[in-house]
Every structure is written in C-alpha cells, then in structure tokens.
C-alpha positions, -999 to +999 in steps of 0.1 A: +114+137-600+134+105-600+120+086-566+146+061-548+137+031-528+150+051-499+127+080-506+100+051-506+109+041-476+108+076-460+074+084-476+058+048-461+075+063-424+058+098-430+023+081-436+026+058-405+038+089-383+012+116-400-020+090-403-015+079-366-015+115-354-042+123-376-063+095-362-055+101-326-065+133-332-102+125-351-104+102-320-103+068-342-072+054-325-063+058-288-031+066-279-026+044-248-027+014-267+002-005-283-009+003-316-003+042-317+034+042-300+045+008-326+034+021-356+048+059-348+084+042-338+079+017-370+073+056-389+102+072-373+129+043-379+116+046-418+122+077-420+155+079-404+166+050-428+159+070-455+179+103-437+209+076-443+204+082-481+199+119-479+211+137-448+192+163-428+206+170-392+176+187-380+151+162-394+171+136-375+174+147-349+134+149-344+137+116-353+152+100-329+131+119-307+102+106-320+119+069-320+126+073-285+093+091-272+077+059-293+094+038-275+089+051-243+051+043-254+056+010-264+070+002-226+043+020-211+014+003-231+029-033-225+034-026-184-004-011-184-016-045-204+006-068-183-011-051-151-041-055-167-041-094-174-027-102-140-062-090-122 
C-alpha cells in the first residue's frame, strides 16, 4: 500500500471526526462547546481535501454535510459564549 500525502491528510480528518464522536460519546468532551463542532469541521474539510485526490460522490457528499452541520455548531457555541460573557 503506497500512502499519499493526500491519503495522510484524509486519515488525520477521520481521527479528528471519529475521536470527537468517540469522546462525546464516553462523555469526555461536551458537545456544546466550541471544541467538538471545530475540530469535527477541521475533520470533515480534511477529509474532503483528500476526496479531491480520490473521488467518492457519496463520501462527499456526507461531507459537506458534516462541514456544514459543524459549522452550524461553531455559530451556535460562539452565540451561547458571547451571551454568556455579557452577564
């Protein structure tokens, strides 16, 4: 098996996405916090970069899903913490 930098790349992305759901779900990182919703989006773009390099529809399309969902996160988490410091 002859590993690329892109396959490296998309590896890294599947550990951020995988270990973050695997932690939410031992209860070791809470998933209304900025941490969980940045480091899934930071996993999803890393994996679609390496979808550049080797093409799947279907996994990109989850994807960019999960990039948007993440995102959606993100947003949420800052609001809650901007509400949160102005009391």
């Amino acid at each position: 098996m002859n590993l690329t930098l892109a396959d490296l790349v998309g590896f890294i992305g599947v550990a951020l996405v995988v270990g973050t759901y695997f932690l939410s779900q031992i209860g070791r990182m809470d998933v209304t916090r900025l941490l969980y919703p940045m480091l899934n989006g930071i996993g999803a773009a890393l994996i679609i970069f390496s979808l550049i390099f080797a093409f799947s529809a279907a996994a990109f399309v989850v994807e960019v899903f999960w990039l948007a969902i993440s995102l959606v996160g993100v947003v949420r988490a800052l609001l809650k913490s901007r509400r949160g410091s102005k009391n």
